[in-house]
N, C-alpha and C positions, 0 to 999 in steps of 0.2 A: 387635632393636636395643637396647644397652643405653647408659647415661648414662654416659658419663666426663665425671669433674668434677677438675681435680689441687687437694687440699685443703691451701694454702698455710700453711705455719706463720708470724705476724706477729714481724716485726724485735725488738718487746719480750720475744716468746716462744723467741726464739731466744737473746738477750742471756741472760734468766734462766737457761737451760740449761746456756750456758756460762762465766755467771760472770763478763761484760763490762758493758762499756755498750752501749746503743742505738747512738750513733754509732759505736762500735769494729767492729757486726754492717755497719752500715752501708758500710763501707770497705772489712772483708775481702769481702762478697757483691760487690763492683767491684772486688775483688781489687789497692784501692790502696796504693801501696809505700808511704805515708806510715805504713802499721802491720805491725811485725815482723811475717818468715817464719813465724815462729812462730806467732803468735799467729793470722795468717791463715788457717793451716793448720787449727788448731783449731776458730776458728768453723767455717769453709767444712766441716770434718767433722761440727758438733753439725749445723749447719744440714741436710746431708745425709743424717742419722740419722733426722734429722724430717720427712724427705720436703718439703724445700723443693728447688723446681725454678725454674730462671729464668724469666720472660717478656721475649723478646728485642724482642716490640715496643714493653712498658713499657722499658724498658732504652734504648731509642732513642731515646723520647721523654724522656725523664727525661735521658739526657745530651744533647739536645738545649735541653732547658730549662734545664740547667742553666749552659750556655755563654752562651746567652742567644740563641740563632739562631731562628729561625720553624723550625719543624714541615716538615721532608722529607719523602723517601720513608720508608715504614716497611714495609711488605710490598706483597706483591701478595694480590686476592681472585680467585677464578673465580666467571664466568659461564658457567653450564649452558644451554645450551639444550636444552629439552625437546621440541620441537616435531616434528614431521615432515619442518619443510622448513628447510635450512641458516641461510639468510640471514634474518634477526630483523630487518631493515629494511625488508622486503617485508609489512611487518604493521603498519599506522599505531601498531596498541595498543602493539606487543613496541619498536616502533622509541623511542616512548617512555618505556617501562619503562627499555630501554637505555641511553639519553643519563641518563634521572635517576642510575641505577648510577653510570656515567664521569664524570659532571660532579662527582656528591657524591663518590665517592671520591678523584677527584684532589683534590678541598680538603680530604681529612682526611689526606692524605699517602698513598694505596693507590693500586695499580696494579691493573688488569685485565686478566685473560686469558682467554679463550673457550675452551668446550668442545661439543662438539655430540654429542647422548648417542647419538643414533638413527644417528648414523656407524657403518655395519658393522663397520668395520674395528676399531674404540676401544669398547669395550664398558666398563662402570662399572667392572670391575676395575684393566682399565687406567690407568681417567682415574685413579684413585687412586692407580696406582701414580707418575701424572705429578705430580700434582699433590704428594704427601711427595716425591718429587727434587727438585721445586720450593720446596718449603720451605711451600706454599701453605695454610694454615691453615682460610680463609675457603671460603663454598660459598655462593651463591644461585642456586636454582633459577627456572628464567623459560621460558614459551613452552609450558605446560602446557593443549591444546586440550581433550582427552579424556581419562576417567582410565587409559585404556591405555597412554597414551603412557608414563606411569611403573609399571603394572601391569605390564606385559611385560615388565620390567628386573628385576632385585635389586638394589635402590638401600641397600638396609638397609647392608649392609657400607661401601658407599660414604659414607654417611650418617653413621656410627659416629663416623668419625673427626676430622670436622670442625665448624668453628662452621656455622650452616647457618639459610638462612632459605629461604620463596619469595614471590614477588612477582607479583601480579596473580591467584591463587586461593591460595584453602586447601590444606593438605595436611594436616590435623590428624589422619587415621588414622597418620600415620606421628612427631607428636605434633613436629613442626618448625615455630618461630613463621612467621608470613607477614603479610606487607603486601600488602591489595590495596585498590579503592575499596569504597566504601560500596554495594553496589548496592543493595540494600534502601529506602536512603534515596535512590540516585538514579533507582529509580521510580516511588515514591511522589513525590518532589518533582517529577518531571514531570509525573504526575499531575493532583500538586494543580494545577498553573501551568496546564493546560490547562482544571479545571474554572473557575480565579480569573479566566483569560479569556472566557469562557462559553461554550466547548467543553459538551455535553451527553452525546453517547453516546464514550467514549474505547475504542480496542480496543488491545490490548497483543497484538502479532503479531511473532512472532520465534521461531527453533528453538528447542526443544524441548530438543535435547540441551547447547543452552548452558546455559538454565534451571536444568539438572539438574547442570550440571559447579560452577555458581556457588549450590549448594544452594539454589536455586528463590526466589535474593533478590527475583531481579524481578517475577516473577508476586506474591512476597509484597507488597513494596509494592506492586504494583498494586492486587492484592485488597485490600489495609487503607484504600486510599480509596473504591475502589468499592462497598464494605459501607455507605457512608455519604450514596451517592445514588439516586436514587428507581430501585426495583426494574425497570421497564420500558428502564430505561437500564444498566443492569449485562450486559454480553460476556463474556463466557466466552475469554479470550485463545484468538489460534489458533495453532497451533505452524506455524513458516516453513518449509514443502519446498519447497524450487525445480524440483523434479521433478513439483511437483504446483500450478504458481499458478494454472493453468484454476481448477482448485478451488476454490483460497483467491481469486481475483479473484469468482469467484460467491459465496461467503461474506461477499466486502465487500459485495458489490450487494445480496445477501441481510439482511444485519444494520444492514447502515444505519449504519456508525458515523458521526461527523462530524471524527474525528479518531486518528491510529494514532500507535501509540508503540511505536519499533522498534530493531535495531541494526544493519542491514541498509545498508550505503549504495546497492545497486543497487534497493531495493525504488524509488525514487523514479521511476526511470525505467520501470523495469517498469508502474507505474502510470501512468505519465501515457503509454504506449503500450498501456495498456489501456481509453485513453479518461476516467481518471478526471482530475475537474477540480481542480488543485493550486494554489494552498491555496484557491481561493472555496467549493467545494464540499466538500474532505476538506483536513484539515490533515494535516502530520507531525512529526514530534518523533522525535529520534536520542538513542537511547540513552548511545551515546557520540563523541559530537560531537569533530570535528578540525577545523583549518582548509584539508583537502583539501574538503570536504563543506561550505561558503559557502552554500549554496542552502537549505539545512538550518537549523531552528532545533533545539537540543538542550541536550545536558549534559553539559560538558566532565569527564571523568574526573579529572584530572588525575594523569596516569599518570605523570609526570617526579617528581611529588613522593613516590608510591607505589615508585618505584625508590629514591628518598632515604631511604625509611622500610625499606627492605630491607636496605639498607648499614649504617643504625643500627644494626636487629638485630643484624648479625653483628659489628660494630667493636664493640657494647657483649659481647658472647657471647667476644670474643674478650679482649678487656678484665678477664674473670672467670672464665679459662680456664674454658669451661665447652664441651664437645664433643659431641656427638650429639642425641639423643630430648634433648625437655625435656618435662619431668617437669609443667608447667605454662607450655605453651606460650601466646605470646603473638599475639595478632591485632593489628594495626592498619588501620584503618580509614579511609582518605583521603578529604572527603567532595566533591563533585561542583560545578560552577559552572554556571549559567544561561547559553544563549546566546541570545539572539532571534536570528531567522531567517525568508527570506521564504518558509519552507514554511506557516508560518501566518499567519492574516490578522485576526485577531481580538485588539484589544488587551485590556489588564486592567482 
């Protein structure tokens, strides 16, 4: 995948070329009658010599501002859904990732359009070929479970041509900025909150292959707190198979935690119909806490604001005509919020 950048020649450098003013490059590049045919002709030719190309969504805004009106429509962006399964609202995470998308972009003036990658029928070539008749510039990526889901694809060519970010994981082998939360810091700071309460043995129990999809943030925060309390109390996090909870339900009984930090919303029930006693006996803590999951004390992700920070990307990438790999991709990082909840019982 390589970088297209289009390298804008400035209005003053245009003028020097051809032997005008500023404001003269000015008039002809909005091709206004107020400055002879002539003369129009000539810049709009140096201009084109120099490989100056318009930006029609600067162009919009700029005669928008300049009438004096509030800020319209200016384009539309696509959302990709990466996922398995169609509908992105069937996933409390995606469904907020989503709204943050559509709410920030309708306040900067962009529209939205869906795409769904894993559709048989619409393979990445296509979507590209929809999205140039669309005019559609913009690309965030969303809904990214496993790294197959975009290994299985040739996203490269798809990727080439547009601004492009993704939102809720990394994709940085493909070198496209992305917005997701902070995990690292939101399990470490669960963490800490359960040892500031006086939690003692904390276990960090959740799959394995999330772990690994979210480059093993959560295990890492866990581990950078737990390196820091008395060795008899340090767990070995378990990795979550639902195919296997006989197991791991003997693993709790075995290790003795006093408290689990998970992302799991059914583990709650699975426990307390495996006899354990919630929260007097074993506390829990949700990774990423929603307001479907009340019963839960956790850590709100805040996923609407990590869609917001997605849309950035690309409105600012599209801003600098800047299209494909970047060269020096950017991460942002959303950090997480406290929720108490009556899965624990122990104040601070």
């Amino acid at each position: 995948m390589s970088t297209s950048r289009s390298v804008r020649p400035n209005m003053q450098q245009i003028a020097d070329a051809a032997g005008v003013s500023k404001s003269s490059v000015s008039l002809a590049l909005r091709n206004d009658l107020r400055l002879a045919e002539s003369t129009r002709a000539h810049i709009q030719k140096v201009a084109n010599d120099m490989g100056y190309c318009r930006n029609p969504i600067v162009d919009n805004l700029m005669s928008q501002l300049r009438s004096g009106s509030r800020a319209g429509f200016l384009a539309n962006i696509a959302l990709l859904n990466c996922a398995p399964f169609e509908d992105l609202n069937s996933n409390h995470t995606f469904q907020r990732l989503r709204k943050g998308v559509y709410d920030h972009s309708e306040k900067l003036g962009y529209g939205v359009e869906e795409f769904w990658l894993q559709r048989p029928d619409v393979r990445p070539q296509r979507i590209k070929q929809i999205l140039e008749a669309r005019g559609i510039k913009g690309l965030i990526l969303v809904g990214i479970l496993n790294a197959e889901d975009v290994d299985d694809v040739n996203l490269d060519d798809l990727l080439s041509s547009f601004a492009t970010s993704v939102i809720g994981t990394t994709l940085l082998d493909k070198s496209i900025s992305c917005a997701t939360n902070d995990q690292y810091l939101t399990a470490r700071r669960a963490t800490l909150k359960v040892i500031e309460m006086g939690y003692k043995r904390p276990l960090l129990l959740l799959p394995k292959q999330v772990d690994t999809l979210l480059e093993e943030k959560f295990s890492s925060g866990y581990y950078s707190v737990l390196r820091n309390i008395s060795a008899e109390n340090q767990l070995e996090a378990i990795d979550l198979v639902f195919s296997n909870i006989d197991s791991i339900t003997d693993r709790i009984r075995e290790t003795k935690p006093d408290v689990i930090i998970t992302n799991d919303d059914e583990l709650y029930d699975l426990l307390k119909n495996a006899s354990f006693n919630i929260p007097q006996e074993l506390g829990l803590v949700h990774l990423d806490w929603h307001p479907g999951i009340e019963e839960w004390a956790g850590m709100r992700q805040n996923h609407r604001v990590v869609g917001q920070a997605g849309v950035d990307i690309v409105v600012g990438q599209l801003n600098r005509n800047e299209f494909g790999s970047q060269k020096y991709p950017r991460v942002v990082e959303v950090e997480s919020t406290w929720v108490d909840g009556p899965s624990l019982s122990r104040s601070g």
